[in-house]
C-alpha positions in Angstrom: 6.4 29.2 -25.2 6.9 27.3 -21.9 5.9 30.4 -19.9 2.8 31.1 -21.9 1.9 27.4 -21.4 2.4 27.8 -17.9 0.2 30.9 -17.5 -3.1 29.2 -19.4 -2.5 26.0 -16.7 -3.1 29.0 -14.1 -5.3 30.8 -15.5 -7.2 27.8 -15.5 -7.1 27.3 -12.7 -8.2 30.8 -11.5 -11.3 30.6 -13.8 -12.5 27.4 -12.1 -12.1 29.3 -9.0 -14.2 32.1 -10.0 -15.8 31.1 -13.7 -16.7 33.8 -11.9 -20.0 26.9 -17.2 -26.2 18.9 -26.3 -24.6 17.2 -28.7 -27.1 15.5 -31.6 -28.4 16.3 -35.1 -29.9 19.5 -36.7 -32.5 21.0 -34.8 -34.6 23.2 -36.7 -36.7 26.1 -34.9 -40.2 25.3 -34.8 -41.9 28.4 -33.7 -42.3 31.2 -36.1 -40.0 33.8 -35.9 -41.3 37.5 -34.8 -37.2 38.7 -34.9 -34.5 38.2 -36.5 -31.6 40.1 -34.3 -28.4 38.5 -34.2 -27.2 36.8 -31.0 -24.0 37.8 -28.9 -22.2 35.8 -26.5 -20.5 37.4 -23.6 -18.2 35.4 -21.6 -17.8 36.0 -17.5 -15.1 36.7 -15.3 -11.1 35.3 -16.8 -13.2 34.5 -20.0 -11.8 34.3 -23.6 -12.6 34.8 -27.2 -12.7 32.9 -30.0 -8.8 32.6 -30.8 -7.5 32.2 -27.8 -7.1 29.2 -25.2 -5.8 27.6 -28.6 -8.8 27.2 -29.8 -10.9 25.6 -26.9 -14.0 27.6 -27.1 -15.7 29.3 -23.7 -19.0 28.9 -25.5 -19.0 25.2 -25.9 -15.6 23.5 -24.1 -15.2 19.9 -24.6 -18.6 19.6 -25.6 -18.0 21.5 -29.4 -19.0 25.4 -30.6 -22.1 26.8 -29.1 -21.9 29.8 -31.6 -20.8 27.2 -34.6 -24.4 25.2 -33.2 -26.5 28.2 -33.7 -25.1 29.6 -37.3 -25.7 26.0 -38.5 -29.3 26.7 -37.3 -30.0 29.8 -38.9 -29.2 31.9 -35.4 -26.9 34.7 -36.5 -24.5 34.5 -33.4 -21.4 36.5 -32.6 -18.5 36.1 -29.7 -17.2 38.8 -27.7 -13.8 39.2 -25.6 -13.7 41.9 -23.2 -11.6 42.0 -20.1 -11.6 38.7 -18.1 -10.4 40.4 -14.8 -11.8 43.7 -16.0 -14.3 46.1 -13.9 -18.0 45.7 -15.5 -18.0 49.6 -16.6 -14.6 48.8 -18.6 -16.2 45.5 -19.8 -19.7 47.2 -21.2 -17.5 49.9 -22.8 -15.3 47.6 -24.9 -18.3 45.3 -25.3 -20.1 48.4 -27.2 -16.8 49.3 -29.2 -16.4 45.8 -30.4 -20.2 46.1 -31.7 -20.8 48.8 -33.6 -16.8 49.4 -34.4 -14.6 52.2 -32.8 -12.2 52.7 -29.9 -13.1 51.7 -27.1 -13.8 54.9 -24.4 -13.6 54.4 -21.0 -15.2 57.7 -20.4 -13.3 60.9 -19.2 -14.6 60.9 -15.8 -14.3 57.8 -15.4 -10.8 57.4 -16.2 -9.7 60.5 -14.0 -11.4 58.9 -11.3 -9.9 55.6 -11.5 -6.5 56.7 -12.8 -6.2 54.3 -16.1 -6.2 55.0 -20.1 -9.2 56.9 -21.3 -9.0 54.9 -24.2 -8.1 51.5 -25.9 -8.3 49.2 -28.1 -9.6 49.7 -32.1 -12.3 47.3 -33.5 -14.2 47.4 -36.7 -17.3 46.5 -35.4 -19.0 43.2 -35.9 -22.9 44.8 -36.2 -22.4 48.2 -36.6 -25.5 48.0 -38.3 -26.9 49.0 -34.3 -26.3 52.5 -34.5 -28.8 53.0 -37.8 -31.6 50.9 -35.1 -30.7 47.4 -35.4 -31.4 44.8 -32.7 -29.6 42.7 -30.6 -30.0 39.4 -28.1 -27.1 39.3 -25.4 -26.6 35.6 -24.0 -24.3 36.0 -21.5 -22.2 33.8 -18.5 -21.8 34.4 -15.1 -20.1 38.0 -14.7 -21.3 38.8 -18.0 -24.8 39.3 -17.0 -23.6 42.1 -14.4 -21.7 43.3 -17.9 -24.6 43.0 -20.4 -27.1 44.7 -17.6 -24.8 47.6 -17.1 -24.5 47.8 -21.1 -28.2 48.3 -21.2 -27.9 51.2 -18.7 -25.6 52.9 -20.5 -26.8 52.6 -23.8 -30.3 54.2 -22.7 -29.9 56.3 -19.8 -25.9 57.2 -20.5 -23.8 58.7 -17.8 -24.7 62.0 -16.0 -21.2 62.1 -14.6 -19.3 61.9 -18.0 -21.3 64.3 -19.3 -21.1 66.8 -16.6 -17.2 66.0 -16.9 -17.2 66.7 -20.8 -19.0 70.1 -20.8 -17.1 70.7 -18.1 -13.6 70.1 -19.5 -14.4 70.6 -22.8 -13.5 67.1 -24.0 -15.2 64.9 -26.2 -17.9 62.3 -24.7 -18.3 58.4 -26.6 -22.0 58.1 -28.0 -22.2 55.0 -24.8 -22.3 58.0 -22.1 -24.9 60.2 -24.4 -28.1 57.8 -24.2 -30.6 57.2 -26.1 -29.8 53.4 -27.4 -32.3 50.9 -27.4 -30.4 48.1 -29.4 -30.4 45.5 -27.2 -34.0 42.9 -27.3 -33.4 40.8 -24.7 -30.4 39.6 -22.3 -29.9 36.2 -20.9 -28.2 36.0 -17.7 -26.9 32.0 -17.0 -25.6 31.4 -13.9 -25.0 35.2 -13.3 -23.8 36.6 -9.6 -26.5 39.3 -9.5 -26.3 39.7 -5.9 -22.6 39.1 -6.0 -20.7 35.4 -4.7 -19.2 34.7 -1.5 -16.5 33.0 -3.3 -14.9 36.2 -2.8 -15.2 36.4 0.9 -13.4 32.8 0.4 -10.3 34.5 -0.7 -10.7 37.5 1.6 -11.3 35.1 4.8 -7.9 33.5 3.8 -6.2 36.4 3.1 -4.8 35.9 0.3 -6.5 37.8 -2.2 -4.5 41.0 -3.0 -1.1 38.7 -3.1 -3.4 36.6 -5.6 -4.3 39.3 -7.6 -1.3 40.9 -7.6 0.4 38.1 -8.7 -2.0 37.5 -11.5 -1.7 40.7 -12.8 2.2 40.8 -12.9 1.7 37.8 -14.9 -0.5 39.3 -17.0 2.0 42.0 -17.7 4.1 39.5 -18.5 2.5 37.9 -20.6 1.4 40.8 -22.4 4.8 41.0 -23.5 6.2 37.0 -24.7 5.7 35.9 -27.5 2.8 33.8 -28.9 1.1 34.0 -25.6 -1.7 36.5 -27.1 -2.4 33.2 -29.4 -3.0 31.8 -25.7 -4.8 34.2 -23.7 -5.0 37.5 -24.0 -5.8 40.0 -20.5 -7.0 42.9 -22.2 -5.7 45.2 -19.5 -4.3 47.9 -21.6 -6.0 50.7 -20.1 -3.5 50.1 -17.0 -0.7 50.2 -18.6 0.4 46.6 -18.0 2.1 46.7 -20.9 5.9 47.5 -21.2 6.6 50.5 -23.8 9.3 50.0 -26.6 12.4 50.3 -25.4 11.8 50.3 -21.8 13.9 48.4 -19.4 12.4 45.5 -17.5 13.9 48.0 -14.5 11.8 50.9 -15.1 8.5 48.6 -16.7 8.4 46.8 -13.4 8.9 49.7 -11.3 6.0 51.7 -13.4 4.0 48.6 -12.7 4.1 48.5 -8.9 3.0 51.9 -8.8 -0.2 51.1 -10.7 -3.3 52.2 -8.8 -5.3 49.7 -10.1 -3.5 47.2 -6.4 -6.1 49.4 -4.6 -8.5 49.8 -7.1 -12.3 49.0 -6.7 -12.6 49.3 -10.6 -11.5 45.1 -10.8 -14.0 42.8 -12.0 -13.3 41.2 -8.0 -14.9 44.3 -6.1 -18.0 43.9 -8.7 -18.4 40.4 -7.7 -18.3 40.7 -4.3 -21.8 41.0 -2.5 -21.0 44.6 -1.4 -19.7 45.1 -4.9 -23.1 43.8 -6.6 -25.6 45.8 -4.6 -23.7 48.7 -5.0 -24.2 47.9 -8.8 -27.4 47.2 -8.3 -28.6 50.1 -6.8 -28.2 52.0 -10.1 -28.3 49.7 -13.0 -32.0 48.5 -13.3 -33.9 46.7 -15.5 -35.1 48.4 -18.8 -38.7 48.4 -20.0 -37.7 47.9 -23.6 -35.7 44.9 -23.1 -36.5 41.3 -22.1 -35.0 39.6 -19.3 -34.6 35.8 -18.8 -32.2 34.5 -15.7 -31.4 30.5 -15.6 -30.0 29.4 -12.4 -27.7 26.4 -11.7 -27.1 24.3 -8.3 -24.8 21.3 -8.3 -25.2 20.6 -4.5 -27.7 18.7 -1.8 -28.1 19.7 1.3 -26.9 17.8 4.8 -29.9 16.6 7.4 -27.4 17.0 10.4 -25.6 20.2 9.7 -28.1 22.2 7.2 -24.8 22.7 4.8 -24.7 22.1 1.2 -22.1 19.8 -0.4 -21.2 19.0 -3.5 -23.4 16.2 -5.7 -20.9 13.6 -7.5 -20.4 14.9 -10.9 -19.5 18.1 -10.0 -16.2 18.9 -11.7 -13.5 18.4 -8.9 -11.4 21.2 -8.5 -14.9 23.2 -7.5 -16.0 19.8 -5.6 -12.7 20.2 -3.4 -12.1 24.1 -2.9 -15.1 26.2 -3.6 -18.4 24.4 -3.1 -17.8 23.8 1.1 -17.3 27.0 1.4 -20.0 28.1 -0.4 -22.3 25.7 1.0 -21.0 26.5 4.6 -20.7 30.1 5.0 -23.1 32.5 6.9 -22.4 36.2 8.1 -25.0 37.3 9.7 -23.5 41.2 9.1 -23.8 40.7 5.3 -27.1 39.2 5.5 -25.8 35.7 4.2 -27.6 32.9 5.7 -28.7 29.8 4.6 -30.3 30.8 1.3 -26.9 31.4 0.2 -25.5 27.5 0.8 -27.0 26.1 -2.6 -24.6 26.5 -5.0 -23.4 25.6 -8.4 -19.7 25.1 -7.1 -19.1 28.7 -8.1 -22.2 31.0 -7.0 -24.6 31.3 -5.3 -27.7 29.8 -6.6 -30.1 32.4 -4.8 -27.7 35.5 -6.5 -28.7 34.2 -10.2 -32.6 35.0 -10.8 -32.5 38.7 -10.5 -30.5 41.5 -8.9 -32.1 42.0 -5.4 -30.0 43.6 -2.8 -30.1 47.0 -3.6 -32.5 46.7 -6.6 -36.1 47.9 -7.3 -36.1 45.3 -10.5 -38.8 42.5 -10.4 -38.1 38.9 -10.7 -41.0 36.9 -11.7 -41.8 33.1 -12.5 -41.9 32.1 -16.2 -45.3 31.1 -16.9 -45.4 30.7 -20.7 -44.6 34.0 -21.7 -42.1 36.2 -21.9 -42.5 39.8 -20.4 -40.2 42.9 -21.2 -39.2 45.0 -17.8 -38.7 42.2 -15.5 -36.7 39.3 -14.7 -38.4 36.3 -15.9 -37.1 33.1 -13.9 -35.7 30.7 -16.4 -35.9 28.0 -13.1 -33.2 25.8 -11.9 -31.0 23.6 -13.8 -28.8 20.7 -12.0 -25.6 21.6 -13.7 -22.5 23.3 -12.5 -21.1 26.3 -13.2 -18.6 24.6 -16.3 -21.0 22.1 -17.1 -23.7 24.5 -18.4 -21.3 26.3 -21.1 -19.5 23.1 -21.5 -16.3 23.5 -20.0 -16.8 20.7 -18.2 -18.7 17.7 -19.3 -21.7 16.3 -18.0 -23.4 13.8 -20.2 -27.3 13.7 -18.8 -27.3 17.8 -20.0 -28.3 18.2 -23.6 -26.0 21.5 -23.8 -26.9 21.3 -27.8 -30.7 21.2 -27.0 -31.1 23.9 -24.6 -28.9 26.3 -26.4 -31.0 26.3 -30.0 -34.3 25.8 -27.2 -33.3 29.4 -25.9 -32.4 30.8 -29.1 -35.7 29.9 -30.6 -37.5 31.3 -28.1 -35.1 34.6 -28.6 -36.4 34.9 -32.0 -39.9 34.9 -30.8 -39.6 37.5 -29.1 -41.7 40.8 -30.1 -39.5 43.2 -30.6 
């Protein structure tokens, strides 16, 4: 139990590094609703569901239960748990398994290429409903909007490659990589690295980022195997093989781990997160004209007269304050393209990466103006909150976390569909 303990207390303390967050009375929707489609939460990068973390909820923190808030207010709402260090290709195929019920498939191709598990994990579905035409609202995290947009790809345009690959190994292909899906109404990126984060030139500048992740992994694998620490957190990182088989020696399990491919591996939620990462993403995952986009951005920083950096605002939570948010706010390469629209930040990301995906992307991003439009990104605006504070993680007492989540929903569930 003591070794389970001690791998939450780090994985803490990796998610504040990467994340890569209102109470009152009843509030009852005042608008009239042109929807009813059930909402889905989607957490980011080293995320959680529902029973893990024992019991402190992603979606709400120390502030309470963002999806108990919104069932109390007549707003269907579900959680998912996909893989918190996973690749966004493996996260949108387990999202879609845990929705309409199935195994998750990784895809064929996909898994040749990449050298893990076709398949994993068994779920009975929590809307299968969506596969006879049902309708869904995504509200998703940081990563999770890179997840939820590449969801959205899949479901409607499939995968050319896996289906080359099936017909052309006669294998079976998951209804994901077919096409043809329009289930999703609208997704709602919040505080979402769309252009990537230079967090993760941070790590690389330091160069300690493959002895981190390695490290993080091995614990993961074990983890995977004490007992209780599922009850803790759970890393979903089955399709590598990071579990040890019965009856294999710790020998042999440890020695199968090390030759994992997935140390080199760009299919890791990190090379997705990375600025080179996102525009590669970006470049083929675009925007869909049947589905509504809304982006809120966060900033937790001011900007110096004399040096033109950003720091940190008080309030921010400190282990961001100390670690992350000078880099962030000091960091320019000039070979990237990262100058000083990148400095604003939320102690996480970078505030200019969350409206929209643009490097790489043909997607529009405009201004909210009143209404919603389907096709484009519409910008949420700016919200003086970091990147904990704005799924309650971390507490900030002039945000009315309660308000502007049952706000957004309503506004969800006026939505045409």
């Amino acid at each position: 139990m003591m070794k389970g303990c001690r791998v939450m207390v780090v994985l803490l303390g990796l998610w504040f590094v990467f994340g890569l967050s209102v109470p009152g009375g009843r509030t009852e929707a005042a608008s009239p609703r042109a929807n009813d489609a059930p909402i889905v939460l989607l957490h980011g990068f080293t995320g959680w569901g529902r029973e893990e973390m024992l019991g402190f909820k992603y979606w709400g923190g120390v502030r309470g239960d963002i999806e108990q808030w919104l069932n109390d207010n007549g707003y269907r709402t579900y959680t998912l748990a996909v893989g918190p260090l996973s690749s966004n290709w493996d996260r949108a195929c387990e999202a879609y398994a845990q929705l309409v019920g199935g195994t998750v498939d990784y895809g064929a191709a996909h898994a040749a290429k990449h050298g893990h598990a076709r398949f994993g994990r068994t779920y009975p579905g929590l809307l299968p409903e969506l596969k006879r035409g049902g309708r869904v609202h995504i509200i998703v995290h940081s990563q999770g909007g890179q997840t939820a947009r590449m969801l959205v790809s899949l479901l409607e345009n499939g995968s050319q490659e896996e289906r080359e690959y099936a017909k052309e190994h006669n294998v079976s292909l998951s209804p994901l990589f077919e096409g043809g899906h329009r289930f999703v109404l609208s997704v709602t990126t919040i505080a979402t690295p769309h252009d990537g984060t230079t967090l993760v030139n941070m790590v690389d500048f330091t160069d300690r980022f493959f002895d981190l992740q390695k490290a993080v992994l091995e614990a993961a694998a074990v983890a995977s195997n004490a007992p209780y620490t599922s009850e803790i957190y759970d890393f979903k990182l089955d399709q590598w093989g990071l579990r040890r088989e019965p009856g294999e020696s710790f020998d042999h399990y440890f020695e199968r781990l090390k030759r994992s491919p997935v140390w080199t591996s760009t299919d890791t939620a990190r090379y997705d997160l990375s600025v080179s990462g996102a525009e590669k993403l970006n470049q083929w995952v675009q925007a869909s004209p049947n589905t509504y986009y809304l982006s809120f951005s966060t900033e937790r920083t001011y900007r110096g007269a004399l040096t033109g950096n950003h720091y940190p605002e008080l309030g921010m939570n400190a282990f961001s304050a100390v670690v992350c948010a000078p880099f962030l706010g000091s960091y320019r390469n000039p070979t990237l393209g990262i100058d000083d629209r990148w400095l604003e930040n939320d102690g996480i990301v970078n505030t200019v990466s969350m409206n929209g995906p643009k490097r790489g992307s043909s997607d529009r991003i405009v201004p909210y103006d009143g209404t919603l439009k389907k096709g484009v990104w519409n910008d949420m605006g700016t919200y003086n909150v970091d990147h904990l504070e704005i799924i309650g993680v971390d507490p900030n007492p002039s945000f009315d976390i309660r308000a502007f989540y049952l706000r957004l929903a309503e506004q969800l569930a006026s939505l045409q569909p």
